[in-house]
N, C-alpha and C positions, 0 to 999 in steps of 0.2 A: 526366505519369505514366501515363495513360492505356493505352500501349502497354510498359509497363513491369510486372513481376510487384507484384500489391499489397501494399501495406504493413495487415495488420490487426491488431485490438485482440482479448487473450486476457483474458476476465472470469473470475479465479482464481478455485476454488471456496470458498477462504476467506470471498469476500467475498455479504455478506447477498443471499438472494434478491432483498429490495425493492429493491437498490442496480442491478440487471440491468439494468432499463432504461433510468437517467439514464446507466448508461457505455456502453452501447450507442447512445445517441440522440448523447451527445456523441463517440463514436468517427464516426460519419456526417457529424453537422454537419462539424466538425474535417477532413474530409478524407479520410477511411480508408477504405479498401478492402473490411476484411468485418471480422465479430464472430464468436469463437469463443467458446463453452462448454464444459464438460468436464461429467463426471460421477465425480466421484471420491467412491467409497463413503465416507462418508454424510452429503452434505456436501446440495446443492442437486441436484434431478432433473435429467436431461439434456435433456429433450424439452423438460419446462417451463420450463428457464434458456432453450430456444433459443424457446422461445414467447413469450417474456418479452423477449428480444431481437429477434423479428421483430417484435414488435406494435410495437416503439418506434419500431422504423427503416421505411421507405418504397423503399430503394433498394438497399444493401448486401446481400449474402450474409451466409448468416448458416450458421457452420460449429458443428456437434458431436463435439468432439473426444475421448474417443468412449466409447459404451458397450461393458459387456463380453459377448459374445455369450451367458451361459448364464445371466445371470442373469433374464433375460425369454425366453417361446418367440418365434423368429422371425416366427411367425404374429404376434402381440402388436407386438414391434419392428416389422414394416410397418405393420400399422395407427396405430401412434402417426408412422410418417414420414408416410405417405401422408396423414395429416391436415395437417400442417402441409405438406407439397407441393402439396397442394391449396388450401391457403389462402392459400398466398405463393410461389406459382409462379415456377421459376426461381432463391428465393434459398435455398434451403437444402440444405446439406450433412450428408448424416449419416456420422458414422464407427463404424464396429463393430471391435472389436478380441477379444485374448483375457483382459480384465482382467487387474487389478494381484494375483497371487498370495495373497498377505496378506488379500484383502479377500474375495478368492472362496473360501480358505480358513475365512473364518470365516462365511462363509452358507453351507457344505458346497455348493460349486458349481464347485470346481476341475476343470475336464474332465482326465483321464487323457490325452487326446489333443487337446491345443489345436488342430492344423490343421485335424481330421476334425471339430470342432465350430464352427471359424468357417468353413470350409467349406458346410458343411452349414447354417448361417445365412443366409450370403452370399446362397448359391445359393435356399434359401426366401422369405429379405425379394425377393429381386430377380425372382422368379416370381411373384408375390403380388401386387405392385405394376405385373407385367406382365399382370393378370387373366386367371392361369391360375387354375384348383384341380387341389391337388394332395392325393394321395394316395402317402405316401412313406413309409417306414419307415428312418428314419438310426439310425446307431447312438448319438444324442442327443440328436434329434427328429422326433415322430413326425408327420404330418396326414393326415388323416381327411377326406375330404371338406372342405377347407378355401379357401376365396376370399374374398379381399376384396371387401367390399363396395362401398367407395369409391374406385377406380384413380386415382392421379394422373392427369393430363392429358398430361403430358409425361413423357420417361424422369429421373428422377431417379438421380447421382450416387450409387452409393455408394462409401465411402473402409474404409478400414483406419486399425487403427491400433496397429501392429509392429513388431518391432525386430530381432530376430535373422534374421541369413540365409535360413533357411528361411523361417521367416514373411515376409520381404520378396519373393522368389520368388512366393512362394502369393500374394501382393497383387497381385504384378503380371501374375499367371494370368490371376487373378476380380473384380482391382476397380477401379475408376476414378479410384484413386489412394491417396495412404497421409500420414499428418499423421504428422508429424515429432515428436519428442517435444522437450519441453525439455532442454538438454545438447547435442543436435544442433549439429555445427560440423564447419564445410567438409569437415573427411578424410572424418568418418562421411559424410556427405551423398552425398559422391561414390563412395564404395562403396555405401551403399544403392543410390543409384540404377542401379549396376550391375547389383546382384541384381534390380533390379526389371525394370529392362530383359529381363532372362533369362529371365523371368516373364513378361512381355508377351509376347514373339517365339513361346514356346510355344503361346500361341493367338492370334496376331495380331492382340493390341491394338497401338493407334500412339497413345494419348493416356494420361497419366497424371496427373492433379495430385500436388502434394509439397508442402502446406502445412506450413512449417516454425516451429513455434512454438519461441520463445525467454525465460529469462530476461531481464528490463528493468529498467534504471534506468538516466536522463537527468538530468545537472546541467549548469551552466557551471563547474561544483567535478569535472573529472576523475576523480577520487581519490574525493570523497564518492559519485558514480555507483558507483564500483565496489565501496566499500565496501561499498554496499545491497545489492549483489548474492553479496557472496563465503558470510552463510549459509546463507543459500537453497542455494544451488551447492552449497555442503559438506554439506548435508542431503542434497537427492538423490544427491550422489556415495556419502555413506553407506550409504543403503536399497539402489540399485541394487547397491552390494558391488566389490570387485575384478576381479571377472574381465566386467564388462558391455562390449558393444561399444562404446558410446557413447564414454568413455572410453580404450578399446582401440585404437578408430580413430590415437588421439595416440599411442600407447606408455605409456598413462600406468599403466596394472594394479598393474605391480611398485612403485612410488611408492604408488601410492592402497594397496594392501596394505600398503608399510612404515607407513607413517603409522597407518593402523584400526589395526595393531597395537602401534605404540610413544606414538602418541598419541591417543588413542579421544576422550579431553577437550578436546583442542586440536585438533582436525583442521581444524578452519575459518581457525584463527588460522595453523597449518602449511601451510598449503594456496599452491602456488606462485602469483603474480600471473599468469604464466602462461594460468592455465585457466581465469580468469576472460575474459582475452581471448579465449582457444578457444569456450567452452563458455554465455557470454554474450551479451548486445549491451548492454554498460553502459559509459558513458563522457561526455565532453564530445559536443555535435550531431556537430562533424566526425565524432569515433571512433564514434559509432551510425550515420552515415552509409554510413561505410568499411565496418561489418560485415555490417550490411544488403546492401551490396553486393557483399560477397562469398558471402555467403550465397544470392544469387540468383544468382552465376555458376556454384556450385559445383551449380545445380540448384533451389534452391527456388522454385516457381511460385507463393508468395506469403511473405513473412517476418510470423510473427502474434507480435505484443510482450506480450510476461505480467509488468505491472508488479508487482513482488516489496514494495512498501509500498503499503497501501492508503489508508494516511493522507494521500499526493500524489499519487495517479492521475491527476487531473483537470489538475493542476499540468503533470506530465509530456507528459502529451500534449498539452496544449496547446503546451508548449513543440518536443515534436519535431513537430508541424503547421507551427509557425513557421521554425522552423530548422533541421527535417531534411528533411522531404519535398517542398519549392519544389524542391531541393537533388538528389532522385533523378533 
């Protein structure tokens, strides 16, 4: 597997802080590739779920999949990377995005202009960390005489984390790559990374990561995998709405619109078997195999698994150690 795009473990922010580093230390042991965190308002922090995950593990990367660019000043967001790059050099990912609408709406932090403020993040964490000071007047953040005090050692990764065209572009301008969101499957993939690409060539980057994080669940019960996964799936397809790329990518809009509006109560129970195979990786070893593998053809430089039951996490992945990833 070694030469092969990694298989790693997504620690959902459902699950308790203290539980961070037994499924990050057994995603290591177990074989896995890297540890992703998220920071999903207001759930567990993002720096300290990925602190929480590097202290456990020894080897593995360890991704954060990602915060939202205005709810901390970029000044702030470097120095919380740079700590943790300094202290676990080489394994850590940070991903910045434009937060989830809903949530930076209710801390009055929605930027009027999402590009011109991850932008303008981007571009500060990733000067900051190159031990400039800068003095910059953006039109979202300001510095004043400002440098870090502690420079990583080495250049640190930064990621995005995007979804619409434009925003895929602008990632592949200014960053070092972009985490996939859950729902991501093959079509989307392969058009992101088009736009991304587009975005690279503008300034001639030639490297990108596309950690692509997925819904998860593994039985030898077929049927009972995919079960576990269909409300999950029909929750985000709700919140994200009809007209979301992800979705789009399939043709699937006009369907996911009939449905929100003739069936709002059942839309999980309506929901075609279909998009579970699309929009998942749940199934019997072979069929998580198969989509993993397609998933990395269609472009992901790593496939990150987001077990959807917390009650057999430990279960699951032991099981796809055993009899999916020999198997890659």
């Amino acid at each position: 597997m070694s030469n092969e795009p990694p298989v790693g473990v997504f620690v959902t922010t459902s699950t308790p802080p203290e539980k961070i580093p037994s499924v990050a230390a057994a995603a290591e042991e177990l074989g896995y590739g890297e540890v992703w965190v998220a920071e999903d308002y207001f759930c567990y922090g993002g720096f300290t779920g990925a602190a929480l995950a590097l202290q456990a593990t020894e080897r593995i990367k360890v991704g954060l999949g990602v915060v939202a660019s205005t709810p901390r000043h970029p000044a702030v967001t470097a120095m919380e990377i740079a700590t943790l790059a300094r202290t676990y050099p080489g394994r850590f990912l940070p991903g910045i995005g434009h937060g989830v609408p809903f949530w930076t709406h209710q801390m009055g932090l929605t930027a009027k202009s999402p590009l011109t403020a991850l932008t303008e993040c981007i571009d500060g964490v990733r000067r900051l960390l190159a031990g400039e000071t800068l003095d910059v007047e953006g039109d979202y953040f300001a510095f004043r005489s400002v440098a870090a005090t502690h420079c990583p050692e080495q250049e640190v990764p930064l990621l995005t984390g995007v979804v619409g065209p434009k925003s895929l572009r602008l990632s592949g301008r200014i960053a070092d790559g972009t985490v996939m969101s859950v729902l991501t499957g093959t079509a989307y993939l392969d058009g992101a990374t088009k736009h991304i690409h587009e975005g690279m060539a503008e300034t001639g980057r030639t490297n990108h990561l596309t950690p692509t994080l997925a819904l998860f669940s593994i039985d030898k019960d077929s049927k009972r995998a995919r079960d576990a996964v269909r409300e999950v799936v029909a929750q985000y397809i709700t919140v994200l709405g009809p007209k979301n790329p992800l979705t789009g990518a399939f043709g699937y809009n006009d369907h996911v619109a009939e449905l929100l509006e003739r069936e709002p109560d059942r839309f999980a129970e309506a929901m075609p078997d279909e998009w579970i195979d699309t929009l998942a990786v749940a199934g019997n070893p072979d069929e998580v195999a198969a989509r993993i593998t397609e998933l990395r053809a269609a472009g992901a430089t790593s496939v990150v698994l987001a077990p959807v039951n917390g009650d057999t996490v430990q279960d699951e992945l032991r099981l796809t150690a055993s009899a999916v990833l020999p198997h890659l």
